[in-house]
RODO-2510 file (C-alpha; in nm, 4 decimals, decimal comma):
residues 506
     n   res          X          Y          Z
     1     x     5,1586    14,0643     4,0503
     2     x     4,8573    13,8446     3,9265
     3     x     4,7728    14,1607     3,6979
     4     x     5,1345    14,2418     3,5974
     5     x     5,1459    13,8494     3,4894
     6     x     4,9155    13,8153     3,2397
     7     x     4,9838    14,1413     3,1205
     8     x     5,3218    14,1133     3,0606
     9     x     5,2307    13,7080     2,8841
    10     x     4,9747    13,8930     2,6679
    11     x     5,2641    14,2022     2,5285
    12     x     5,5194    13,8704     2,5010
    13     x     5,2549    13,6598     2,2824
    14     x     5,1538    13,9577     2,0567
    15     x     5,5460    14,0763     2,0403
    16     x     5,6689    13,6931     1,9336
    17     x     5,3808    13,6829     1,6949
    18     x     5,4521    13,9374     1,4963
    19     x     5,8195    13,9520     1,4961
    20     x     5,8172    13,5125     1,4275
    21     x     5,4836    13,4563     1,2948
    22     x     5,3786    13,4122     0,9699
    23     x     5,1787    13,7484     0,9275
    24     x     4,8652    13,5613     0,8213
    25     x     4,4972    13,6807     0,9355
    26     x     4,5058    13,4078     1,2033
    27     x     4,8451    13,4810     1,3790
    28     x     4,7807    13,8673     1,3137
    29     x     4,3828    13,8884     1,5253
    30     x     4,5594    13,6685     1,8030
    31     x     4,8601    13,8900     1,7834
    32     x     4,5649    14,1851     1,8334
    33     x     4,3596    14,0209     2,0719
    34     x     4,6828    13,9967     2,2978
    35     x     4,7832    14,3214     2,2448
    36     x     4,4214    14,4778     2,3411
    37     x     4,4760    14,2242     2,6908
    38     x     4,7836    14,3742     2,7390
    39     x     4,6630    14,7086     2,7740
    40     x     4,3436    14,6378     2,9923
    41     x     4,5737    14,4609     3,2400
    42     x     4,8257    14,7588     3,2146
    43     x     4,5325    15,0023     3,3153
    44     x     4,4052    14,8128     3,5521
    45     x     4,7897    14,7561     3,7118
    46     x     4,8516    15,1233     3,6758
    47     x     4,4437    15,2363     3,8269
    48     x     4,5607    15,0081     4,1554
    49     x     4,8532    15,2198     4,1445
    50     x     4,7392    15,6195     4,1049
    51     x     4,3755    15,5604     4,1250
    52     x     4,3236    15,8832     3,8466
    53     x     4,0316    15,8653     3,6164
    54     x     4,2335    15,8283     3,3331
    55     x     4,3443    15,4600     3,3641
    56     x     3,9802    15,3569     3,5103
    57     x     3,8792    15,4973     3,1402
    58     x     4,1723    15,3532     2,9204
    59     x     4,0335    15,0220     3,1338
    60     x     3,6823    15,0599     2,9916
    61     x     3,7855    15,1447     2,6233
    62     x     4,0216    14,7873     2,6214
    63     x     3,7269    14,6244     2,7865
    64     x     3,5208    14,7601     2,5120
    65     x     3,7237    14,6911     2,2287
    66     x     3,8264    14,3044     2,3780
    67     x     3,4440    14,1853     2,2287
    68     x     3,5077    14,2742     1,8085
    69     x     3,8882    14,1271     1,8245
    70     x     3,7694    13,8406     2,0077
    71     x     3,4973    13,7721     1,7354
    72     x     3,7797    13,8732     1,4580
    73     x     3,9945    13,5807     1,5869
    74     x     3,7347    13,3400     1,6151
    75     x     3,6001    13,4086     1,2473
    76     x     3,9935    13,3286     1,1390
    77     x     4,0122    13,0564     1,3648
    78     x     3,7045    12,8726     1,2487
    79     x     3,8054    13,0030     0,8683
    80     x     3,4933    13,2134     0,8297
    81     x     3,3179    12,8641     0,8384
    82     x     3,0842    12,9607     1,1850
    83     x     2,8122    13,1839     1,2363
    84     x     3,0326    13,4576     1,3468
    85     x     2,9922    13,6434     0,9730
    86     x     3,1477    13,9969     0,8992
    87     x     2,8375    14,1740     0,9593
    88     x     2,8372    14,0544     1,2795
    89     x     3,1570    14,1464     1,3520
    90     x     3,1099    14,5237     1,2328
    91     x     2,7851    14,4930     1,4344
    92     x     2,9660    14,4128     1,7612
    93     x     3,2830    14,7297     1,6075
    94     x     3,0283    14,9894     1,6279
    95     x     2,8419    14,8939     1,9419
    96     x     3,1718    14,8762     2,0989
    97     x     3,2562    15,2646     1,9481
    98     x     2,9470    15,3834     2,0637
    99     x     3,0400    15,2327     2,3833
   100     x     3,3949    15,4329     2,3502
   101     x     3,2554    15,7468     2,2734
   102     x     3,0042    15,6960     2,5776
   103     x     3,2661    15,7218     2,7935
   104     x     3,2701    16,0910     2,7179
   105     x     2,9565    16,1482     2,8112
   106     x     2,7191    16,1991     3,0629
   107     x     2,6377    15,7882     3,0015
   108     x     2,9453    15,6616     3,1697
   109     x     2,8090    15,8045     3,5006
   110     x     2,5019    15,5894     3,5014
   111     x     2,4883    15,3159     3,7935
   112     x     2,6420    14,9672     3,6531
   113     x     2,8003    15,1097     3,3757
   114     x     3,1017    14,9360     3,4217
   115     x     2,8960    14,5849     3,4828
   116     x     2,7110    14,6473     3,1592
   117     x     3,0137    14,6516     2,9529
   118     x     3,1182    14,3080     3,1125
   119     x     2,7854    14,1874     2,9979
   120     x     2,8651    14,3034     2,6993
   121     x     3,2092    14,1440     2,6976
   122     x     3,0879    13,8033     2,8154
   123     x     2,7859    13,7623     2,5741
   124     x     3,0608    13,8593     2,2915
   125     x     3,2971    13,5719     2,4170
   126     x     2,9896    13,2884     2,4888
   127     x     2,9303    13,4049     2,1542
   128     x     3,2688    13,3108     2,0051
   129     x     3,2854    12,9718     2,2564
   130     x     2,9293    12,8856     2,0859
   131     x     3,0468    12,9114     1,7360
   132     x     3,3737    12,7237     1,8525
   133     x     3,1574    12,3966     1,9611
   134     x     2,9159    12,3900     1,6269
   135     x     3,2472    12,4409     1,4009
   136     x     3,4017    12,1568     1,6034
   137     x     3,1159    11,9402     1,5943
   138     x     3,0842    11,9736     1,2419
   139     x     3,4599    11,9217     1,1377
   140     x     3,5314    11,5349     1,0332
   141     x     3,8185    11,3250     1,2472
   142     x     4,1109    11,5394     1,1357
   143     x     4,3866    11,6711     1,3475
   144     x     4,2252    11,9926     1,3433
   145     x     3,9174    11,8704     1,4695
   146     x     4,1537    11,7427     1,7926
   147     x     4,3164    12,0301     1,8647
   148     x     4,0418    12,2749     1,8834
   149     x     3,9084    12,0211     2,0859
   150     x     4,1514    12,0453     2,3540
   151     x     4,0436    12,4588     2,3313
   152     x     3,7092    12,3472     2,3974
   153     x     3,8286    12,1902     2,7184
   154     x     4,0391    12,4206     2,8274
   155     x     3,8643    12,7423     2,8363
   156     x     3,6004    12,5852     3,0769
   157     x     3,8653    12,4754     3,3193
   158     x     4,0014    12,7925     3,3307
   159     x     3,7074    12,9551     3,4307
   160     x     3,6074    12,7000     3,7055
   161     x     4,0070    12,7406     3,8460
   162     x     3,9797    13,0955     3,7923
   163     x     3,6837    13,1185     4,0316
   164     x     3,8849    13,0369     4,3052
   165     x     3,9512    13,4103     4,3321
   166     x     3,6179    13,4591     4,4381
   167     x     3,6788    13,2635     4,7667
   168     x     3,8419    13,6011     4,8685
   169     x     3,5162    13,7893     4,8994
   170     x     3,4220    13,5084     5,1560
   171     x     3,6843    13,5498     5,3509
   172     x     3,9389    13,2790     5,2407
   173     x     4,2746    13,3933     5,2371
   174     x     4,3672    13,2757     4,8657
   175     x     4,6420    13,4315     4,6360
   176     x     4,4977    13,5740     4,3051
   177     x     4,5631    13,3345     4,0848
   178     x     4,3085    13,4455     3,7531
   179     x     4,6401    13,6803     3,5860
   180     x     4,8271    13,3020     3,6171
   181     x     4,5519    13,0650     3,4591
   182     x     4,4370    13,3272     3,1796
   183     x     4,8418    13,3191     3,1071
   184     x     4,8603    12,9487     3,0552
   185     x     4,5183    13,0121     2,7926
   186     x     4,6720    13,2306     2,6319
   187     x     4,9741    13,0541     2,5854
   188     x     4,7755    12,7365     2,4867
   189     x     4,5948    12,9311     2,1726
   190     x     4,9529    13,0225     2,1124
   191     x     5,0458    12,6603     2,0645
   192     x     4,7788    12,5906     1,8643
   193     x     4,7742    12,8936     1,6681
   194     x     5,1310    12,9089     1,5902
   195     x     5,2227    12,5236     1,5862
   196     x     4,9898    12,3582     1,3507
   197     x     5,2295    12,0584     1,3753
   198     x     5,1725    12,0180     1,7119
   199     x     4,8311    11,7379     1,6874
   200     x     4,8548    11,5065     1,9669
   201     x     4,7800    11,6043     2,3401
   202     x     5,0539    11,4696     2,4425
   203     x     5,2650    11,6965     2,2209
   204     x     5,0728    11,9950     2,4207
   205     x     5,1599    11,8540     2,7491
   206     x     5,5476    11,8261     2,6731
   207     x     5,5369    12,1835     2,5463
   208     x     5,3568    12,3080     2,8668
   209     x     5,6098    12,0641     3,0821
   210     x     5,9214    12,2162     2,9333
   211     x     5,7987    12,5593     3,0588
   212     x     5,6658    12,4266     3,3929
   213     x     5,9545    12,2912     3,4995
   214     x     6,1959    12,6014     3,4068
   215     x     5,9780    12,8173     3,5451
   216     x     5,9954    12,5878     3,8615
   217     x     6,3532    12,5529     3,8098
   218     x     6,3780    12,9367     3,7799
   219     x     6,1307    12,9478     4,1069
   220     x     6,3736    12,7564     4,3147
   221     x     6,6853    12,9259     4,2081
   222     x     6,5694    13,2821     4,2545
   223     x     6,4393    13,1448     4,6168
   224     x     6,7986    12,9663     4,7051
   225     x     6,9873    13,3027     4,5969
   226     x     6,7494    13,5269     4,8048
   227     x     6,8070    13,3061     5,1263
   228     x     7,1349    13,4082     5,1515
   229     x     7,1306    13,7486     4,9939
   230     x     6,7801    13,8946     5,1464
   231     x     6,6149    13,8348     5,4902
   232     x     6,2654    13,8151     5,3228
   233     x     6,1543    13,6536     5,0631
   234     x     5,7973    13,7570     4,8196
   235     x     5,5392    13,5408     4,7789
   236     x     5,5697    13,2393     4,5978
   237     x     5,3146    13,2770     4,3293
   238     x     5,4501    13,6422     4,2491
   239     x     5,8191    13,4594     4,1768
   240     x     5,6415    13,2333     4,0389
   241     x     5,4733    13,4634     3,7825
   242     x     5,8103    13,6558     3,7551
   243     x     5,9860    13,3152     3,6231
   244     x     5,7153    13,2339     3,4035
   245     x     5,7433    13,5329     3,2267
   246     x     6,1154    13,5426     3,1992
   247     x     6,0785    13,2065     3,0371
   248     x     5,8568    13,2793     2,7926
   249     x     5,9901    13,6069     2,7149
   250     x     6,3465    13,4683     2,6066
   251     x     6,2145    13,3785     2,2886
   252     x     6,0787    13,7181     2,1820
   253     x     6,3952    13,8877     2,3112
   254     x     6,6272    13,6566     2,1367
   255     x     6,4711    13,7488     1,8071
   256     x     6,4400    14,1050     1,8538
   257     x     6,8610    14,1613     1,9713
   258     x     6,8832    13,8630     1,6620
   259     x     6,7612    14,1047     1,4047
   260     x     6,9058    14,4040     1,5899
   261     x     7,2686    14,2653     1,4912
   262     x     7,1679    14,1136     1,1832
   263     x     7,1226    14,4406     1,1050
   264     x     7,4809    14,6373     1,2448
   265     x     7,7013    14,3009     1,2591
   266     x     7,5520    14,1117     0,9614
   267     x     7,8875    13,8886     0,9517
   268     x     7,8051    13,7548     1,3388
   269     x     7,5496    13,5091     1,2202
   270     x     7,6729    13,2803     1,5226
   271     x     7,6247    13,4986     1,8248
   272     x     7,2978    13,3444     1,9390
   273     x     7,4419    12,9615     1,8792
   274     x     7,4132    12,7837     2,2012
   275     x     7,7603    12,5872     2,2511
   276     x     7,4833    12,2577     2,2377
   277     x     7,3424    12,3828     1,8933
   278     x     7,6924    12,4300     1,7486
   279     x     7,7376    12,0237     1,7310
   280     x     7,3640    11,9650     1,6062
   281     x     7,4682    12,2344     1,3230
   282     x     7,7744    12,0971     1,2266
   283     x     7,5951    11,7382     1,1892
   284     x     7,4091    11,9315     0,9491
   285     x     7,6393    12,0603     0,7772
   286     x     7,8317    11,7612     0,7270
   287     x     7,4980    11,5910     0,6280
   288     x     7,4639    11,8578     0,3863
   289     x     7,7975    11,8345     0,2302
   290     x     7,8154    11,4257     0,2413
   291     x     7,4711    11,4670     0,0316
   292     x     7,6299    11,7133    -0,2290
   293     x     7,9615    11,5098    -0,2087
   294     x     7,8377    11,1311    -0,2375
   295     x     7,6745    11,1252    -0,6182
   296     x     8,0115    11,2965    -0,7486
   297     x     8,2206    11,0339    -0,5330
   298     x     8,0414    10,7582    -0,6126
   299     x     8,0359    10,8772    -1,0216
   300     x     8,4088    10,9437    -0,9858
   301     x     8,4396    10,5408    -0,8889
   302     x     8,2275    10,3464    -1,0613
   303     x     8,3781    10,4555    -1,3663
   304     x     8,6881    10,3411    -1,2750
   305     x     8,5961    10,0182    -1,1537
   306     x     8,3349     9,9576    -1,4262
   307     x     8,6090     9,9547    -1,6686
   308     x     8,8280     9,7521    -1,3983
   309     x     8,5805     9,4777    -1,3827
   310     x     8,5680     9,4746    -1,7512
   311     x     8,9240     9,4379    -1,7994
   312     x     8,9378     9,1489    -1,6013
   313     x     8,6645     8,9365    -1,7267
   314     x     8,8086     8,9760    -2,0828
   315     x     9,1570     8,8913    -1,9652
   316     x     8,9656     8,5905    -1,7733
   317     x     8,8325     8,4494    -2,1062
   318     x     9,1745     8,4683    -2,2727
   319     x     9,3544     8,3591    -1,9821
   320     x     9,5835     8,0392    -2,0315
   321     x     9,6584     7,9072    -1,6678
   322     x     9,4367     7,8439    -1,4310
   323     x     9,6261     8,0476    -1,1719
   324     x     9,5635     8,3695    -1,4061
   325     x     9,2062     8,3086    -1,3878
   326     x     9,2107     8,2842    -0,9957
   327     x     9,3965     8,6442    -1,0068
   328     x     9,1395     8,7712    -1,2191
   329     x     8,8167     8,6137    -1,0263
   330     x     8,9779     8,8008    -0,7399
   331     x     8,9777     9,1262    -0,9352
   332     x     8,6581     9,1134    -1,0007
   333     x     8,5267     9,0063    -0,6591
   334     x     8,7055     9,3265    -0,5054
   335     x     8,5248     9,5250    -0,7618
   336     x     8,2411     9,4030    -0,7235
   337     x     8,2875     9,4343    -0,3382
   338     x     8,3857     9,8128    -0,3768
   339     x     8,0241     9,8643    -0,5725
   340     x     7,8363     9,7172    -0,2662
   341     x     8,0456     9,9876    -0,0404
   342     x     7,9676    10,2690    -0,2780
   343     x     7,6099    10,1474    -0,3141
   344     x     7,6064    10,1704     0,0777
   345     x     7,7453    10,5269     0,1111
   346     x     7,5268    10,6596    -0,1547
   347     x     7,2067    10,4855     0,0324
   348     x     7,3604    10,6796     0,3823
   349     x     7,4677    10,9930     0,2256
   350     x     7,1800    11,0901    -0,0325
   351     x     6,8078    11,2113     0,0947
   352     x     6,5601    10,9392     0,0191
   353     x     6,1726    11,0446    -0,0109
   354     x     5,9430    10,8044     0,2654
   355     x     5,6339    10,6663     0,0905
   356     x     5,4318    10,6003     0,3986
   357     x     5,1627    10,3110     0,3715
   358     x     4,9840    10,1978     0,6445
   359     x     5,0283     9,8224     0,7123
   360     x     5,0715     9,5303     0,9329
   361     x     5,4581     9,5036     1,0315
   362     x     5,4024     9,1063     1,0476
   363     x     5,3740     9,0569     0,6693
   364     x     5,6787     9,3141     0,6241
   365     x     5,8664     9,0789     0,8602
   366     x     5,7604     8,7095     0,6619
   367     x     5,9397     8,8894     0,3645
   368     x     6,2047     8,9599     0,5191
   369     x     6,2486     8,5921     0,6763
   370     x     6,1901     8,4351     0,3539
   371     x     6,4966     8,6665     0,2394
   372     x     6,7192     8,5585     0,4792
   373     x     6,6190     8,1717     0,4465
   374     x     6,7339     8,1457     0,0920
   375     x     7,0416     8,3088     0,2142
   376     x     7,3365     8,0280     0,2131
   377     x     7,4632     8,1916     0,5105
   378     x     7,1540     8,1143     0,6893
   379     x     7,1413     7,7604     0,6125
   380     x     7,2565     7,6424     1,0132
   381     x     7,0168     7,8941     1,1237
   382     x     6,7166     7,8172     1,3278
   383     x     6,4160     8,0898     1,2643
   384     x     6,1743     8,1215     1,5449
   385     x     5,8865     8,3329     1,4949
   386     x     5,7294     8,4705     1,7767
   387     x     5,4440     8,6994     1,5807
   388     x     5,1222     8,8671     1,7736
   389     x     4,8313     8,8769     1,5115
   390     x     4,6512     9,0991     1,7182
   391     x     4,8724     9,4265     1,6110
   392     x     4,7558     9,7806     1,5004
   393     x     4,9008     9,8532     1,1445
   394     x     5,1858    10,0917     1,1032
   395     x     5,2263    10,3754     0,9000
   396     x     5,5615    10,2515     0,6981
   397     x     5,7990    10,2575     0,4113
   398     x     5,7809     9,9204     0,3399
   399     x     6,1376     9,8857     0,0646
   400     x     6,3201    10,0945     0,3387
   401     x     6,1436     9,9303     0,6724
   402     x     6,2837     9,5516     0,4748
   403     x     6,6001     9,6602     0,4539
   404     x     6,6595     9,7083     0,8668
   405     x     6,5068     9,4017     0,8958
   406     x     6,7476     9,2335     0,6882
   407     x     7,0762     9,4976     0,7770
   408     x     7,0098     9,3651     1,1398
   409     x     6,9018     8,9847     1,0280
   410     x     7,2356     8,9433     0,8574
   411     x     7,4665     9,0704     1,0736
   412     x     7,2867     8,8457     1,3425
   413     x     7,3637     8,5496     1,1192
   414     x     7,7190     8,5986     1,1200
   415     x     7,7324     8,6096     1,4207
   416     x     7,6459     8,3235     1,4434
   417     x     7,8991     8,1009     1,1873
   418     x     7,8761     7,7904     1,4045
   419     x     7,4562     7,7854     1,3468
   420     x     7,1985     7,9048     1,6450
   421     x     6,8338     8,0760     1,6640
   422     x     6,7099     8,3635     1,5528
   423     x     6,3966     8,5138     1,6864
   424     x     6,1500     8,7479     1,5917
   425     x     5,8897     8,8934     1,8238
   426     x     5,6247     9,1337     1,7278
   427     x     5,4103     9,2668     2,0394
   428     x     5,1508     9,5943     2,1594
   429     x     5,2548     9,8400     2,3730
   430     x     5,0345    10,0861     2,5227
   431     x     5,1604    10,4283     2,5572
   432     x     4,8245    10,5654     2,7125
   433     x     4,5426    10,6949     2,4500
   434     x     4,8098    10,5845     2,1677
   435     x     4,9472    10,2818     2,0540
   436     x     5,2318    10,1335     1,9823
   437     x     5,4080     9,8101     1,8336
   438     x     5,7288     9,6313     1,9380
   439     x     5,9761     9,4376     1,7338
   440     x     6,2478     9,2120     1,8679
   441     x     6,5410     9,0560     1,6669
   442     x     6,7080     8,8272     1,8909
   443     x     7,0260     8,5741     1,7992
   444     x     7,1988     8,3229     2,0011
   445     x     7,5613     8,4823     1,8480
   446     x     7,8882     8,6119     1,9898
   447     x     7,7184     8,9569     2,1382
   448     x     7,8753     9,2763     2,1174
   449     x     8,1071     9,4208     2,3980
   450     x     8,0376     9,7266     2,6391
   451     x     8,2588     9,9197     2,4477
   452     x     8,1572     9,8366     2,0761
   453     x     7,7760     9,8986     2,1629
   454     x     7,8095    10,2470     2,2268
   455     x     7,9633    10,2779     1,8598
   456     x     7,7575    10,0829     1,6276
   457     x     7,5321    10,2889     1,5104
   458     x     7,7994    10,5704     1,4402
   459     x     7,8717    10,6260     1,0596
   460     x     8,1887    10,3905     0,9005
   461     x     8,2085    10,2204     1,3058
   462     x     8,2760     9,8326     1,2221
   463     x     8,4486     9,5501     1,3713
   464     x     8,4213     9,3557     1,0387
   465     x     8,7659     9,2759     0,8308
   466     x     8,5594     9,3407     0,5239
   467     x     8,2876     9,5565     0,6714
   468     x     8,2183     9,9473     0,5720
   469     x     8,0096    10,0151     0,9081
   470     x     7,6829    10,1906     0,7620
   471     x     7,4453     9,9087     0,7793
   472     x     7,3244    10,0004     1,1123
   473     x     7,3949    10,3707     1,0947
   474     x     7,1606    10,3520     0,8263
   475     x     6,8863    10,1439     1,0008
   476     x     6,9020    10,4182     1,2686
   477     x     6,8786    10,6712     1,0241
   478     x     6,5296    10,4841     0,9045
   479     x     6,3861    10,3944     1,2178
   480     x     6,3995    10,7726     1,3060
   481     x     6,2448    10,9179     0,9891
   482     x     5,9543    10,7049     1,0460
   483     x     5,9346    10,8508     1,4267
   484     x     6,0592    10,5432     1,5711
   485     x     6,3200    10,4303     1,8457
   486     x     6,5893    10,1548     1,8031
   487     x     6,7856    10,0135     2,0723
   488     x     6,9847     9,7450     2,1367
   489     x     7,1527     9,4951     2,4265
   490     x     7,4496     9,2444     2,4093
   491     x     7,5979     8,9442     2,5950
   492     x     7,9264     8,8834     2,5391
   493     x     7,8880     8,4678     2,3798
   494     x     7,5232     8,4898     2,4712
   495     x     7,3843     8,7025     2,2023
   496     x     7,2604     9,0574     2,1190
   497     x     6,8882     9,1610     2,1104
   498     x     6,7667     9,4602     1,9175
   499     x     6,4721     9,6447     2,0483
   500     x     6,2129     9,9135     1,7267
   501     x     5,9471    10,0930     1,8410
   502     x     5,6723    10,2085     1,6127
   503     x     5,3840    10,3620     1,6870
   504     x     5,0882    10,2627     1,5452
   505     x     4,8792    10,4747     1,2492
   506     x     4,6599    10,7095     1,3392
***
């Protein structure tokens, strides 16, 4: 099963890769490599199986042919900037077709033939590890840099946990577990190879733990249903193997039945919609349309109410009675009211380009307090600051980042109509080998109820007479583009408290 694994991982890799990937040199040699793994572990699954000369020779010509792809991949993965040139890699091609064409020969019956082609192999791939660790070393601090680091790492540790299988020939009683660990390489390279967003080691290890735990979940499921269907079970790292691939393989198989009715039912564009995706698509699409929608809308009003507003202040300066003019002043505060609700929906609706800068939050904050203090509604306000000087800067849009500040500020302030405090608290957070910063908004107002929390940061939700409900829909809307996390808690006549995470520049 160990065998089966990691051939079966290898076909899956090199099948996704070249039905998803984007057909560079990179993603094509890994899609190679895999493919020339898949069939060593094939012959070696079928040898076990009819022990005929033929598959102990197909065996030999993969483990032959393993050394040039692995030095192919290498060269793209390093960008032909190692010492792995292209003369070495047609040096190591026809050494490894003389070593095909050997095969034929009266050569292949010499003693340790077999063990001189996996000396072969392995000076090849210390070769390619070699060139690896020099490109690496000479790369500046760059994401790239990182994540061929983590290869670096990981190729060792799978050889040391891969050696367990050698405890067999001593007698321990160990389940082959090489097929398993070569696998979760393989699938690693993938990541890295095929996710150049992916940066952070962290983003590795939630990758890896979404298919750890459905392959555990798949594991336990398959063991539940053959307790009461079977009276045996097979071992657990053979399921085990048997879930991980399914996992994996979902993917590859999605896209390949994907195109297939692309192709005969082009109309059915749907089919392979999960019933979860369907409400993250139509979010989309209303996104979408509000986007095309809002600059007509809002053109289609201000017009209007341009010439409205003008009306009325002319009518104001020929007005007679003082009562007119009251009529009119309230004309033109509606109008000018409707503006700041079409400014709003146009700042929700259209796309707005982040210019990231990075900073420290604590100066963004002072300008947004010394907005809010030459607010008149702030004038019974107490502002406490509660700043930590010791803070990592941000990467931020500071316009947009102002604007939650003060979205949030205000509505904390009226809140508050009788006067109170207002607090703001900037603080570190460490998430591990990354950092983080905390800001809390805190008022002293008439908090927010169980049942309006859950809705406040939904699109047009208000509990404002005069209120349009997109200032914090719009904050959340920020806070997430810059990678962040808002939350918020409420006392009923004790105050709310609003919680922004940001984590700290790189």
């Amino acid at each position: 099963m160990d065998t089966f694994t990691l051939a079966a991982t290898s076909f899956i890799i090199a099948l996704s890769l070249m039905l998803t990937g984007k057909k560079d040199k990179l993603h094509m040699s890994f899609a190679g490599l895999c493919a020339i793994i898949f069939i060593l572990q094939s012959a070696v699954f079928l040898r076990d199986i009819f022990a005929t000369e033929f598959w102990i020779t197909v065996e030999r010509m993969a483990l032959l042919t393993i050394a040039p792809f692995a030095l192919r991949f290498f060269r793209h993965l390093t960008r032909s900037k190692s010492f792995i040139t292209r003369g070495m890699f047609f040096i190591f091609t026809f050494i490894s077709l003389f070593g095909v064409f050997s095969l034929f020969t009266k050569l292949s019956e010499l003693p340790h033939f077999k063990a001189i082609i996996l000396c072969y192999l392995f000076i090849a791939l210390t070769l390619c590890y070699i060139a690896l660790i020099l490109h690496v070393k000479k790369l500046p601090l760059s994401t790239e840099k990182k994540r061929l680091g983590y290869l670096l790492v990981a190729c060792p540790i799978a050889v040391l946990v891969s050696g367990v299988d050698l405890l067999s020939y001593l007698g321990f009683n160990f389940p082959p577990i090489t097929g398993l660990v070569l696998s979760a390489l393989l699938y690693l390279i993938l990541l890295i190879v095929a996710y150049p967003q992916l940066h952070e080691l962290h983003d590795f290890f939630a990758r890896a733990l979404v298919i750890f735990i459905s392959t555990i979940g798949s594991t336990i499921i398959f063991y539940f249903t053959a307790l009461f269907f079977s009276s045996s079970t097979p071992s657990f790292t053979s399921v085990m193997g048997a879930s991980f691939l399914i996992v994996i393989s979902l993917t590859p198989i999605k896209m390949i039945l994907k195109k297939g009715f692309s192709y005969f039912y082009p109309e059915s564009k749907d089919v392979f919609t999960s019933l979860y995706e369907f409400d993250e698509k139509l979010e989309r699409e209303k996104a979408l349309m509000l986007s095309e929608m809002a600059p007509v809308f809002a053109h289609e009003i201000r017009n209007p109410l341009g010439s409205i507003k003008g009306a009325a202040q002319y009518l104001k300066s020929e007005a007679a009675s003082e009562e007119q003019q009251n009529l009119l002043d309230v004309i033109i505060e509606e109008v000018n009211r409707l503006n700041a609700v079409v400014h709003q929906f146009l700042d929700y609706a259209r796309p707005y380009k982040l210019k990231f800068k990075a900073q420290n939050i604590n100066v963004i904050i002072q300008k947004a307090i010394s907005i809010i203090a030459a607010n008149r509604l702030a004038e019974n306000i107490t502002i406490v600051r509660e700043l930590n000087h010791n803070l990592p800067e941000v990467e931020v849009d500071e316009q947009q980042f102002i604007q939650v500040i003060l979205n949030i500020a205000l509505n904390a302030v009226e809140s508050m109509p009788q006067g109170g405090t207002l607090t703001f608290r900037t603080s570190n957070i460490e998430t591990g080998t990354e950092g983080a910063i905390s800001i809390t908004i805190r008022d002293t107002g008439s908090g927010i109820s169980k049942e309006e929390i859950k809705n406040i940061f939904k699109p047009f939700y208000t509990t404002k007479k005069r209120g349009v409900g997109l200032g914090l829909a719009i904050c959340q809307r920020i806070i997430k583009e810059h990678s962040g996390i808002i939350r918020v808690k409420s006392i009923p006549t004790q105050g709310t408290v609003f919680f922004i995470k940001l984590n700290a520049a790189v």
